[in-house]
C-alpha positions as CSV (number, residue, x, y, z in Angstrom):
1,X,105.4,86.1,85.0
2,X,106.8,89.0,82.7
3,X,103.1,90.9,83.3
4,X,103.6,90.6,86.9
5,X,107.4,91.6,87.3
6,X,106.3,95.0,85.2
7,X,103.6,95.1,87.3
8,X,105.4,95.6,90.5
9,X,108.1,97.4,88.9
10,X,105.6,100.5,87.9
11,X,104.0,100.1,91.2
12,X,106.4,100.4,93.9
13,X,108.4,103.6,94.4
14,X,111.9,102.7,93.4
15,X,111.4,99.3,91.6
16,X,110.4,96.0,92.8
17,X,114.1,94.6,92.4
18,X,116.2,94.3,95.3
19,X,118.8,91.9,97.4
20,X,117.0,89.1,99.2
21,X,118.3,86.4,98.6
22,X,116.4,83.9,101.3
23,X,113.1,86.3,100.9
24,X,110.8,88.2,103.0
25,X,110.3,86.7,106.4
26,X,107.6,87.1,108.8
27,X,108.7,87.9,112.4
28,X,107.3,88.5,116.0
29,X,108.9,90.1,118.9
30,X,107.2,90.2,122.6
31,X,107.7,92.4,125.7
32,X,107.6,91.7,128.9
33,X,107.3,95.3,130.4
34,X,104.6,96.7,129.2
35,X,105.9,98.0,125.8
36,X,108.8,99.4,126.9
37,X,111.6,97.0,125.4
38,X,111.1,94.0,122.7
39,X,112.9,91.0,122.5
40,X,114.7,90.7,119.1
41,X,112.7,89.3,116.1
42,X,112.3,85.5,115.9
43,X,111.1,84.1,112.7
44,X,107.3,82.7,112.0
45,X,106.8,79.2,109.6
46,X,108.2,80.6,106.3
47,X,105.6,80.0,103.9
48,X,106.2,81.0,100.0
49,X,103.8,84.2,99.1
50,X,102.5,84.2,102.6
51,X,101.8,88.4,103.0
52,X,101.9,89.1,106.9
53,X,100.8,87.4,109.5
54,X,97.8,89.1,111.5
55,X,96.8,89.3,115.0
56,X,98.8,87.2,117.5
57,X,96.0,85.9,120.4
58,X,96.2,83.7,123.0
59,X,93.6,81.0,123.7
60,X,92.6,80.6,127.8
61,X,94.4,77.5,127.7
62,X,97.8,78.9,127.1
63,X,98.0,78.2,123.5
64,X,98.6,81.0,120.6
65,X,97.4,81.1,117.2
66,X,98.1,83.6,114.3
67,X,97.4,83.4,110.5
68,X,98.5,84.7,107.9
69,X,97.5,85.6,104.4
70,X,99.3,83.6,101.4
71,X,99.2,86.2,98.6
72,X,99.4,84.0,95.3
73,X,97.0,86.1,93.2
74,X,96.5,89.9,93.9
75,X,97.9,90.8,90.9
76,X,95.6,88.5,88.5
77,X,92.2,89.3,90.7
78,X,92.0,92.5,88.9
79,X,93.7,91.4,85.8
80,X,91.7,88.3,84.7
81,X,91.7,87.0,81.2
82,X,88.2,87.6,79.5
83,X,89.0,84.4,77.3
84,X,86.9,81.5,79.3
85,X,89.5,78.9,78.8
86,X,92.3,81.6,80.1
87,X,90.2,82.5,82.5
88,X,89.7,79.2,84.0
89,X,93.5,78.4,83.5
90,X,93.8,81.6,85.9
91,X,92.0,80.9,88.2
92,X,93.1,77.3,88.5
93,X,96.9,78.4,88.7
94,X,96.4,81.5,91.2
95,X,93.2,80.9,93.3
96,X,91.2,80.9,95.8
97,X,94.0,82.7,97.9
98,X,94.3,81.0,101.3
99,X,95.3,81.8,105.2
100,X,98.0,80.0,107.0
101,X,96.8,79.1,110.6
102,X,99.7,79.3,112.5
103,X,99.9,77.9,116.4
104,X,102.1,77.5,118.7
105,X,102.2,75.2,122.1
106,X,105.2,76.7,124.1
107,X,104.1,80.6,124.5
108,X,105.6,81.2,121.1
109,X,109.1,79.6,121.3
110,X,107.8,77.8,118.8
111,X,105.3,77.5,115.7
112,X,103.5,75.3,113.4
113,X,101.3,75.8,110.6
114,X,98.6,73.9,111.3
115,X,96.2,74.3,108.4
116,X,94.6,76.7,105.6
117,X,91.7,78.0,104.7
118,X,89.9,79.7,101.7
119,X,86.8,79.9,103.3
120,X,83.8,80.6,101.8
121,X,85.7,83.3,99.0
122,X,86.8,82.3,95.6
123,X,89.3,84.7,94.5
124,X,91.8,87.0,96.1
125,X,91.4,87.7,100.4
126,X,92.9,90.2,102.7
127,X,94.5,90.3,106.1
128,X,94.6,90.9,109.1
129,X,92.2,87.6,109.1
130,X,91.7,88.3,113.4
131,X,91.1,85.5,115.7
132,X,89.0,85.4,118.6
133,X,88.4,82.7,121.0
134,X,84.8,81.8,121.3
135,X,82.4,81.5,124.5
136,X,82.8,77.1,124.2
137,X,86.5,77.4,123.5
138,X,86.5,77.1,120.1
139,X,88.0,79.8,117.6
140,X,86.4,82.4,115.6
141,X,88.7,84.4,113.1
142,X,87.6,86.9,110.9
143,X,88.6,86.7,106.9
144,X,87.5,89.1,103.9
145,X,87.7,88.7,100.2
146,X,86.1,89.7,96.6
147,X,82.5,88.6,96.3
148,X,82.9,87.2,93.0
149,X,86.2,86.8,91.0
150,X,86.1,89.9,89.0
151,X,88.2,93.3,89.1
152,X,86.0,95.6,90.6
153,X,84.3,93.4,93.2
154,X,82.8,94.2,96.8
155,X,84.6,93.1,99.8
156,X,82.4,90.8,101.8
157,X,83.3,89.4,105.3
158,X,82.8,86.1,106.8
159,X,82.9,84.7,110.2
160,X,85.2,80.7,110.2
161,X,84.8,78.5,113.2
162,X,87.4,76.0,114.2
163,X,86.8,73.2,117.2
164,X,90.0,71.3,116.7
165,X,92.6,74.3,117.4
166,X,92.6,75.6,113.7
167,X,93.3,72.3,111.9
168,X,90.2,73.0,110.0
169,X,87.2,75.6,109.6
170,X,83.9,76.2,109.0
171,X,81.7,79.0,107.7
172,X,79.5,80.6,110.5
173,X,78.3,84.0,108.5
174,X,79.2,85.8,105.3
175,X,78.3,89.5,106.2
176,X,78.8,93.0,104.9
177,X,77.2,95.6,103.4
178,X,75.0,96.0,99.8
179,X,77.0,99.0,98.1
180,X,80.0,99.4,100.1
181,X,83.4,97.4,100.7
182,X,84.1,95.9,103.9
183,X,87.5,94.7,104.8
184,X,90.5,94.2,106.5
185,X,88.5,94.5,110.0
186,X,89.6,93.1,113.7
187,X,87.1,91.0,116.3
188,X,86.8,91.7,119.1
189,X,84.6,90.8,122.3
190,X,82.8,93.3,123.9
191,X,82.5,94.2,127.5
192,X,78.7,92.5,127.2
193,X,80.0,89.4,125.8
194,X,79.2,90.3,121.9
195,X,81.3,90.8,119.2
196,X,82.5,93.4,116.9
197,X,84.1,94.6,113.9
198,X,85.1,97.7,111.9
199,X,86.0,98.3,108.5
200,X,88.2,100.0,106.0
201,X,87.4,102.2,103.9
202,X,84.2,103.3,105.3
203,X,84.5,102.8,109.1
204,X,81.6,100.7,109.1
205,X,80.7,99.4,112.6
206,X,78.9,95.9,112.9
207,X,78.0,93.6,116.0
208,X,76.5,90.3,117.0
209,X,74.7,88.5,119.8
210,X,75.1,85.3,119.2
211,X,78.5,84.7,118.5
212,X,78.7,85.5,114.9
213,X,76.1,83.7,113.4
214,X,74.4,87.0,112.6
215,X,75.4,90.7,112.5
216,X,73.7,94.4,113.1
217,X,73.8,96.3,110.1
218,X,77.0,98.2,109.0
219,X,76.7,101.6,110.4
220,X,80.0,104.3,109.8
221,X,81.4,104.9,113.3
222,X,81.9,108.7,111.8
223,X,80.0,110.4,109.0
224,X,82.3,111.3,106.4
């Protein structure tokens, strides 16, 4: 739209107008010394709007998985029609955002997108959307998104399960903290088999025991 291409235009240093004629494309490379030289860059799924892909894992069984976040309403989420029936229209043209589960069966010579999820969020999500494989197996990836589908909502995390190698998810826990944002945080499993995650902007630490179905509370890992 017109609002969106001035948008970007007054946004981005230099313009948002430039040569690309087959569009953005998301890459990986991999090493096989340690970090010391990269293969060249081979091209992800192309998916329209899709942002970035986040972390690339590998599963115990060989397999690897990455997802990535299909942008296709950042700019409405915090410019939403107060009219209800252009509201609606809004939301029913531009949301709930979704992630791209990408996998791939031959140690990344290939890749598929296997399916997508919104998860529990109704509006606008953010990356890195981490996965983690699970004690069982199974996957665990951590999303984040607005609350509520309003301008100057809170970040909120929540925990998705997959059993049938990211075809499809489940909510296990919505978690985060009463006054302040939480997003765009990793998982990881700790040397005594729980989980964690940390969060921009506040650095807030969180942990669970039991595999994500509930979580410490958010404590800043400094004190700003």
């Amino acid at each position: 739209s017109s609002d969106l291409a001035n948008y970007m235009e007054d946004h981005m240093e230099g313009g948002a107008t430039w040569n690309a004629p087959t569009g953005g494309h998301m890459m990986w490379t991999r090493s096989s010394d340690d970090g010391a030289t990269w293969t060249t860059p081979r091209d992800l799924p192309q998916i329209p709007h899709a942002y970035a892909p986040g972390l690339i894992m590998q599963h115990s069984d060989g397999t690897m998985y990455a997802a990535a976040l299909i942008q296709s309403g950042h700019f409405w989420a915090s410019n939403l029609p107060s009219n209800p029936v252009d509201f609606l229209r809004c939301m029913d043209a531009n949301f709930p955002e979704q992630m791209a589960i990408l996998r791939s069966d031959d140690l990344g010579e290939s890749w598929q997108e296997v399916g997508r999820t919104s998860g529990p969020f109704l509006s606008r999500l953010e990356h890195p959307c981490s996965i983690t494989e699970g004690t069982d197996g199974s996957l665990l990836m951590l999303i984040d998104g607005h609350a509520a589908p309003a301008a100057d909502s809170q970040w909120i995390n929540a925990l998705l399960h997959s059993t049938d190698r990211g075809e499809t998810w489940q909510t296990r826990s919505i978690f985060g903290d009463e006054e302040r944002d939480v997003e765009e945080g990793h998982l990881v499993r700790l040397a005594d088999g729980r989980l964690g995650t940390a969060s921009r902007p506040w650095g807030l630490w969180m942990t669970s025991d039991d595999e994500g179905y509930t979580w410490s509370t958010p404590r800043p890992l400094l004190q700003f």
